[in-house]
GUMAR-931624 format. One record per residue (C-alpha): x, y, z. Coordinates in steps of 0.001 Angstrom, whole numbers, padded with zeros to 6 digits, always signed. Example, Ala and Ser with C-alpha at 12.3 -4.5 7.8 and 13.67 -1.06 7.14 Angstrom:
# GUMAR-931624
+012300-004500+007800
+013670-001060+007140
***
This chain:
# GUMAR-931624
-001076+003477-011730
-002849+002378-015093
-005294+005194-015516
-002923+007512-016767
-001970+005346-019022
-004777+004191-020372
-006210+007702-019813
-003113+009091-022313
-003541+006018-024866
-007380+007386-025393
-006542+010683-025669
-003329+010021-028504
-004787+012013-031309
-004301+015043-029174
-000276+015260-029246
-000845+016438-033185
-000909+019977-032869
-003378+020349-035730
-005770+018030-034304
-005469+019992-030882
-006977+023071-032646
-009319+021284-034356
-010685+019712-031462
-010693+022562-028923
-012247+024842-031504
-014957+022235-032334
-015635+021335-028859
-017081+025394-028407
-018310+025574-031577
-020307+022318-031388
-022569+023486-028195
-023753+026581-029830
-024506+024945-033175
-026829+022318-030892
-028037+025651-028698
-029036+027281-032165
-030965+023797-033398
-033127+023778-030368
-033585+027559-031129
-034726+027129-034317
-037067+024504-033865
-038725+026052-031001
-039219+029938-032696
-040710+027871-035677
-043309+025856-033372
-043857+029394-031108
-044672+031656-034729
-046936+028349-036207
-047930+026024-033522
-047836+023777-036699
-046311+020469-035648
-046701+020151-040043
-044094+023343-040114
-042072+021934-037706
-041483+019038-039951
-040730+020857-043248
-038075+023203-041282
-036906+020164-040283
-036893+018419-043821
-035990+021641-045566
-032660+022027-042923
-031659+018613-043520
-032105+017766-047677
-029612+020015-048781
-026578+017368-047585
-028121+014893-049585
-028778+017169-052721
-025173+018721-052615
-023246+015661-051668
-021823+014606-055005
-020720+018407-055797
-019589+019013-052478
-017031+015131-052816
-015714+016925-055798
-014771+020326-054184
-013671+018430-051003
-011222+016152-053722
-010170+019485-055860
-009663+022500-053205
-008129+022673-050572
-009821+021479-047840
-008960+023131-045254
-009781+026558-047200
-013096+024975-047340
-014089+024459-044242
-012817+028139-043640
-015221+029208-045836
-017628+027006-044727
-017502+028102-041242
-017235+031929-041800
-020524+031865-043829
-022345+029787-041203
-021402+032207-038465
-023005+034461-040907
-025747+033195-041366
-026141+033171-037373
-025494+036973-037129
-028390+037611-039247
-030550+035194-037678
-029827+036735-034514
-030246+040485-036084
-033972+039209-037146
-035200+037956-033718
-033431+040393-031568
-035369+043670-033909
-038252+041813-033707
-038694+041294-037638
-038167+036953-038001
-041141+035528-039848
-041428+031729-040112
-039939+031938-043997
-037058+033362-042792
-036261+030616-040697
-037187+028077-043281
-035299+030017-045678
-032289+030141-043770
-032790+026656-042225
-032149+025577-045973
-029121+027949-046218
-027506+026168-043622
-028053+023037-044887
-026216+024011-048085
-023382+025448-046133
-023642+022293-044173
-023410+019891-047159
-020412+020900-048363
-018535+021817-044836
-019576+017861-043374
-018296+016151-046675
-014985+018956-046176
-014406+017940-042392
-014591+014326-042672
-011946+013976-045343
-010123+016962-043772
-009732+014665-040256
-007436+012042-041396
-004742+015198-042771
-004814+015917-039387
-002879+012882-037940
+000477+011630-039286
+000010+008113-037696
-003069+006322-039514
-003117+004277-036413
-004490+007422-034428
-007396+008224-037650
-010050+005728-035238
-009049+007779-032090
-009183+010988-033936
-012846+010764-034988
-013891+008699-031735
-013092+012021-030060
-014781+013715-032448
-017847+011903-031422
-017493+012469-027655
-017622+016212-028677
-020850+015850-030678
-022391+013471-027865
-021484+015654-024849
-022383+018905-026765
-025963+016965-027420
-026361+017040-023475
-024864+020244-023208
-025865+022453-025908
-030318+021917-025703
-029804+022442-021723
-027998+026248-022060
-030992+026496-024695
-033743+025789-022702
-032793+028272-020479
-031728+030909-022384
-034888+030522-024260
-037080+030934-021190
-034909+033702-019364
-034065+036294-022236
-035548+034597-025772
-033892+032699-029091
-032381+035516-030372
-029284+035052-027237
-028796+031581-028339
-028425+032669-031845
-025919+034913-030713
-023692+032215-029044
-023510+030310-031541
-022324+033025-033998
-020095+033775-031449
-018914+030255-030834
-017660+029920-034396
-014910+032868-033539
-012079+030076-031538
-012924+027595-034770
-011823+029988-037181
-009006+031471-035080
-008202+027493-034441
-008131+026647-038572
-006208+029930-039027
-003369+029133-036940
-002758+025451-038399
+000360+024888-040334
-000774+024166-044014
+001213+023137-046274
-000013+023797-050286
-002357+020999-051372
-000603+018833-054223
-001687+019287-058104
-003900+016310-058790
-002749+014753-062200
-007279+014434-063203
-007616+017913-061596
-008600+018983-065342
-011467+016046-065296
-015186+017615-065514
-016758+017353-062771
-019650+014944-063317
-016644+012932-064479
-014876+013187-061414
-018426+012419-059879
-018424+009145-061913
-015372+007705-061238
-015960+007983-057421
-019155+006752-057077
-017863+003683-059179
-015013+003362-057222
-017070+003001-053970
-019609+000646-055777
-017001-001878-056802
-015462-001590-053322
-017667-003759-051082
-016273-002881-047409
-017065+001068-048423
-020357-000089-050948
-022297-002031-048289
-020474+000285-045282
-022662+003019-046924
-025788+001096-047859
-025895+000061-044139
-026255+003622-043301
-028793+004742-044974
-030775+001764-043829
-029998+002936-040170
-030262+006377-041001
-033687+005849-042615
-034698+003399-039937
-033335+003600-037080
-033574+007532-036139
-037454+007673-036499
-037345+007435-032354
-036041+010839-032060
-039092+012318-034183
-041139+010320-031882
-040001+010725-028676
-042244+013469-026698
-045425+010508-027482
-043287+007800-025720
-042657+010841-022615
-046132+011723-022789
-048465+009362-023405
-046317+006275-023072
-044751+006488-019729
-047185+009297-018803
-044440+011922-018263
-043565+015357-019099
-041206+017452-020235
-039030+016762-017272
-039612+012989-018348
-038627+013791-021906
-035345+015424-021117
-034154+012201-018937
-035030+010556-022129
-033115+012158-024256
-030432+012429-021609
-029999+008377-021823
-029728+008401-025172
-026561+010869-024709
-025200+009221-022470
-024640+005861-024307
-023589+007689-026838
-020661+009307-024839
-019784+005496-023511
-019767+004136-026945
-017249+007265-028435
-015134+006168-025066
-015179+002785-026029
-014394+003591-029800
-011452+005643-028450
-009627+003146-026618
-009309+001250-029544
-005854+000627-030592
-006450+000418-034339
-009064+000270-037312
-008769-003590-037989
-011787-005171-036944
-014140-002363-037750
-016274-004477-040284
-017133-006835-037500
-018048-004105-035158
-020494-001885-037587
-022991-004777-038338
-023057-005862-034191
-023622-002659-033359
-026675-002147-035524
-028029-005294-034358
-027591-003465-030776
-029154-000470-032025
-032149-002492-033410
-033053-005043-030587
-033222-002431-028098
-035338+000002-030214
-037781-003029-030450
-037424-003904-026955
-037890+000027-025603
-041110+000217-028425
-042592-002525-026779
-042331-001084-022741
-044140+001058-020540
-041834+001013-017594
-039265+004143-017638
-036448+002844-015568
-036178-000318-018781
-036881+002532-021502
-034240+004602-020041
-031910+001355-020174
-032737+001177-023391
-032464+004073-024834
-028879+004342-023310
-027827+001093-025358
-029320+003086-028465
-027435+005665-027965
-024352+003563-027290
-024864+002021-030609
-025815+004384-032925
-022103+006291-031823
-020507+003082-032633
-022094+002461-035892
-021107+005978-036757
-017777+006171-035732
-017105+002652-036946
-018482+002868-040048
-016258+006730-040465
-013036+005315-039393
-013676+002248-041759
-014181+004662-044573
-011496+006605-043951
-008924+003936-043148
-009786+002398-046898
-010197+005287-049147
-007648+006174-051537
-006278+009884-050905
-007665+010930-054285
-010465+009330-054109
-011338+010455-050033
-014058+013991-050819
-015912+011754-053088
-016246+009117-050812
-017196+011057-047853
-019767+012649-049158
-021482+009283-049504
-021084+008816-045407
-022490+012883-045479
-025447+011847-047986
-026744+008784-046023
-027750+011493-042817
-030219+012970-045652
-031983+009904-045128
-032946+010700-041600
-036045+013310-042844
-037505+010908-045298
-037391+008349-042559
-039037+011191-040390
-041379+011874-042739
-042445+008375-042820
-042474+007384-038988
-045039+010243-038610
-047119+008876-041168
-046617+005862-039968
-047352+006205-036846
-051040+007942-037000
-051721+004782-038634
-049913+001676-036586
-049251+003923-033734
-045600+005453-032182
-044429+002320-030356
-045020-000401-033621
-043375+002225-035792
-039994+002519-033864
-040427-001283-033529
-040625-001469-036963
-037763+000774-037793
-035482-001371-034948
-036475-004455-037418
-034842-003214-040051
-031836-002082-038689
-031319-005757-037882
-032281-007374-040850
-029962-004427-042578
-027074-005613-040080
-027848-009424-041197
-027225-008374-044728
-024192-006761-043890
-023072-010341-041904
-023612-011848-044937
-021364-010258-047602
-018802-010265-044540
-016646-012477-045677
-016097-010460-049263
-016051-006833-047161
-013274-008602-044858
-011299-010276-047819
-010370-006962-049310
-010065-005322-045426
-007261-007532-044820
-005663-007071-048267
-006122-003356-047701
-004209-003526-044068
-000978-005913-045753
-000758-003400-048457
-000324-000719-045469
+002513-002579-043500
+004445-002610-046624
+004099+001586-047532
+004892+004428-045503
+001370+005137-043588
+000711+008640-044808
+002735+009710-048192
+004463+012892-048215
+002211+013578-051703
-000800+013104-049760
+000290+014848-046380
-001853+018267-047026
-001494+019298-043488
+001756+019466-041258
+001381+016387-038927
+003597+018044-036257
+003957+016556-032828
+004107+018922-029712
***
């Protein structure tokens, strides 16, 4: 008689119609965007058989974010973001189209692909930073903001099982240029889902007038002086630098580690998914964001023991255990450290501040970058060990400046109970309930 219940209480972000169409439109969209990824990366390794091109598609797909991010807080603070992301989204489904066009007439060279790897990770910069501070418009109770973007993150975990398997064998049966196809056409129910959202006309903000490296400036101060968003996003780019360098690494552990195959990396990876699908679950039965600054630092240190521990093993059935309470942990983090964010951010201040959470992922291909250095030196497993380290002496930082981060948490949360949750000024998006 409960499961309903408790089955409607984790699913509460969907009675806002907005967030519906978000979500629905996302959960397509999502799949192809990981089908065209796996794409990518395997037309680039086919054309080279350069595991050194590999990398700088990689690293040239993934530094735009961080470049952008300061321009693209501003333009998420002074436009309208849900214009933005429309933008955003029609320009990325370009950029599929031709990408598709190329392979399909048999004319894709490898600097195409890294040329339009880096396209995409402009468009990318600026739609991320637009999305995140576009979520929390999208639900009228600030209560439902931690289910919102839990759900969000059972989309991006299940379409991270999902999306490489349709890949895989679309790749072998008719070639990259289908996949590339499906994804352009996966971004048609996103836009027909942002078109048919009730907008209401973004409020004139009083600095709109402000240059923007001004507007830049008084941002990045504001999160600086703010420690539960300052060491929030410090903490990520540790783990993001860190604790990632496992993925990069991962067909040595299948291979030469646990003496597998590609059958062997795929479970793998499939762990990995997995926990992260539990830990979104477990993120969206939460009631509410208070708490949040306890959870982000135990989930790193969750994240980094068991990255040690699955370094350190040769036995799959404990690596696969592993790697599912990785995977669990990393969501967590992510989520948690999101919804804290988003929950503390003043409305005028939110673009600016999310692109920080945007520009801490940029870390992920210097960390890259590094593990494979690293690890011709010291070897695969000390290097993920290495990075797990880290990630818990990063989360025993973050324990100690807990007591500041949860001193202005708390002050944060009374100064909500006494104001109306989401102010009409700041309501850019109809909240309605269906």
């Amino acid at each position: 008689m409960k499961t309903p219940i408790n089955v409607k209480f984790m699913l509460r972000a969907l009675r806002y119609r907005n967030y519906r169409l978000f979500f629905s439109g996302q959960a397509v969209s999502t799949i192809g965007t990981w089908m065209q990824t796996i794409a990518m990366n395997w037309l680039v390794y086919r054309l080279t058989e350069s595991a050194f091109m590999l990398g700088s598609f990689n690293f040239f797909n993934s530094v735009p974010g961080l470049l952008l991010g300061p321009v693209a807080g501003v333009v998420a603070d002074r436009f309208n973001r849900h214009k933005v992301i429309i933008i955003t989204q029609s320009l990325a489904m370009l950029q599929a189209v031709l990408l598709a066009a190329l392979v399909i007439t048999g004319n894709i060279e490898v600097w195409h692909l890294l040329g339009l790897g880096f396209v995409l990770g402009c468009i990318n910069g600026f739609d991320l930073t637009a999305r995140q501070a576009f979520v929390v418009d999208l639900v009228e109770d600030k209560d439902d903001l931690p289910n919102a973007i839990a759900l969000n993150s059972i989309i991006l975990s299940v379409s991270k099982l999902v999306g490489p398997s349709i890949a895989g064998i679309l790749i072998a049966l008719v070639g990259e240029g289908a996949c590339f196809l499906l994804n352009a056409a996966s971004f048609i129910p996103v836009l027909a889902a942002l078109l048919s959202m009730r907008v209401q006309e973004p409020v004139k903000r009083e600095k709109e007038n402000n240059s923007p490296l001004r507007e830049m400036h008084e941002g990045y101060l504001y999160a600086y002086h703010f420690p539960p968003i300052c060491y929030t996003v410090l903490l990520l780019g540790v783990v993001n630098l860190a604790g990632t360098v496992y993925v990069t690494l991962m067909p040595i552990f299948a291979q030469d580690i646990f003496a597998g195959d590609s059958y062997t990396l795929g479970l793998l990876m499939g762990a990995t998914g997995l926990g992260a699908i539990c830990g979104a679950t477990f993120m969206a039965s939460r009631p509410d964001p208070q708490g949040l600054e306890r959870v982000i630092p135990w989930a790193v240190v969750l994240l980094g023991i068991t990255l040690i521990v699955f370094s350190q093993t040769n036995w799959l059935l404990i690596g696969l255990l592993m790697l599912f309470f990785i995977g669990l942990g990393s969501i967590v983090h992510i989520a948690a450290s999101s919804t804290l964010m988003q929950s503390l951010v003043d409305e005028d201040k939110r673009g600016r501040v999310m692109s920080l959470y945007s520009m801490s992922f940029g870390m992920t291909p210097f960390g890259n970058l590094l593990a494979g250095i690293m690890a011709s030196y010291i070897g695969a497993a000390a290097t993920v060990s290495t990075g797990g380290a880290v990630c818990v002496a990063g989360a025993i930082l973050f324990f100690c400046r807990l007591q500041d981060i949860e001193k202005h948490t708390k002050t944060n949360n009374k100064i909500d109970e006494q104001n109306v949750i989401v102010p009409t000024s700041c309501n850019r998006v109809s909240g309605e309930k269906i």
